[in-house]
C-alpha positions in Angstrom: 0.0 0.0 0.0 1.1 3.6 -0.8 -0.3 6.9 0.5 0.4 10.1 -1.0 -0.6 13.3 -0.5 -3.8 13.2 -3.0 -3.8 9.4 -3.6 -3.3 6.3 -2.4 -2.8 2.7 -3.9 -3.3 -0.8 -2.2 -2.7 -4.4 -3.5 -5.3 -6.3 -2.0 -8.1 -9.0 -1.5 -11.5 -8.5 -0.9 -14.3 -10.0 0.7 -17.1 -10.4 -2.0 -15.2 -9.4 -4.8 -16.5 -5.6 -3.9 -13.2 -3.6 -3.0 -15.2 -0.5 -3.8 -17.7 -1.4 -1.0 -14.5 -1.8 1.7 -12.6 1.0 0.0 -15.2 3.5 0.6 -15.6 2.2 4.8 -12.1 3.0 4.8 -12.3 6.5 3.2 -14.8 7.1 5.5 -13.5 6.2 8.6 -10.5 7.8 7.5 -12.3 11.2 6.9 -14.0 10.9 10.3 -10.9 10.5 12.1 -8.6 13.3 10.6 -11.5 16.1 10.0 -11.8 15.8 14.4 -8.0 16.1 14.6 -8.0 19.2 12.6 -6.0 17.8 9.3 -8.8 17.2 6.8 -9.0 20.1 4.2 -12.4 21.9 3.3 -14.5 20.2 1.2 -13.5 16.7 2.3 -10.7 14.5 2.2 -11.2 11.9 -0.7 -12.7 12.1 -4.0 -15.7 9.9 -5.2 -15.2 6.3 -6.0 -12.2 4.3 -6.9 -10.7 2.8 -10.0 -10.1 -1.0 -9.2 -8.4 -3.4 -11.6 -8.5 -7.4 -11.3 -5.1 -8.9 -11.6 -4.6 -11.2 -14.7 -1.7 -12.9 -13.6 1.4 -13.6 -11.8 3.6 -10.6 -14.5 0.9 -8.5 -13.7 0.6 -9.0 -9.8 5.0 -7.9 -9.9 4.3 -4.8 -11.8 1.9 -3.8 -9.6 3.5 -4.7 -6.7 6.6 -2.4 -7.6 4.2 0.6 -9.1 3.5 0.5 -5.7 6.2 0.3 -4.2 8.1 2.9 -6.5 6.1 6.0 -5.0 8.2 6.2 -1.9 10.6 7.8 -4.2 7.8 10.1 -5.0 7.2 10.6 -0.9 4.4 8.6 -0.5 4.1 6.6 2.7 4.8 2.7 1.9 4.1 -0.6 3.4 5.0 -3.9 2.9 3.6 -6.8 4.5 7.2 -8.5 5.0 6.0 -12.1 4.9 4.3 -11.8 1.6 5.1 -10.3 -1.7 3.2 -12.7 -3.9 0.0 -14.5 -3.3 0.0 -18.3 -2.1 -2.2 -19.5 -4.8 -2.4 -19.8 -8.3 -3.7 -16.8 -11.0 -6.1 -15.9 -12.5 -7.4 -14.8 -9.0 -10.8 -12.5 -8.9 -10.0 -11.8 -5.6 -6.9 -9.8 -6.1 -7.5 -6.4 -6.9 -5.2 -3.7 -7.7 -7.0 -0.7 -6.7 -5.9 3.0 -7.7 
């Protein structure tokens, strides 16, 4: 996962194949959180929706894992589950979703 200063981008499963449903909770408890701290800007915090992209396959899974990756040198915040850089099971996988 990367966070930037006006986006953010997370390698992910979801429950129900419906990251926008999960994405959104996020946003929102996100929002709540930093706008009663102070640090939200006017006008909100995120914009609407979320682009989400299934991964095809293993080639596809790497190059999204390092896009990811990558935008610390752009100052985004970065993290890396340490234990796992590729899924255990095989592609094509509904379930993982690149979300942007």
């Amino acid at each position: 996962m990367s966070v930037g200063r006006v986006h953010f981008h997370v390698l992910a499963r979801f429950p129900q194949h419906n990251p926008r449903h999960f994405i959104g909770l996020a946003k929102k408890e996100s929002s709540v959180y930093l706008k009663q701290r102070g640090h939200a800007p006017a006008g909100g915090l995120w914009g609407e929706r979320c682009e989400c992209v299934p991964v095809s396959d293993l080639d596809h899974f790497g190059e999204a894992f390092k896009y990811i990756l990558d935008h610390a040198k752009q100052g985004s915040a970065v993290w890396k589950e340490p234990t796992r850089s590729q899924p255990d099971d095989a592609f094509p996988d509904p379930d993982g979703l690149l979300v942007e």
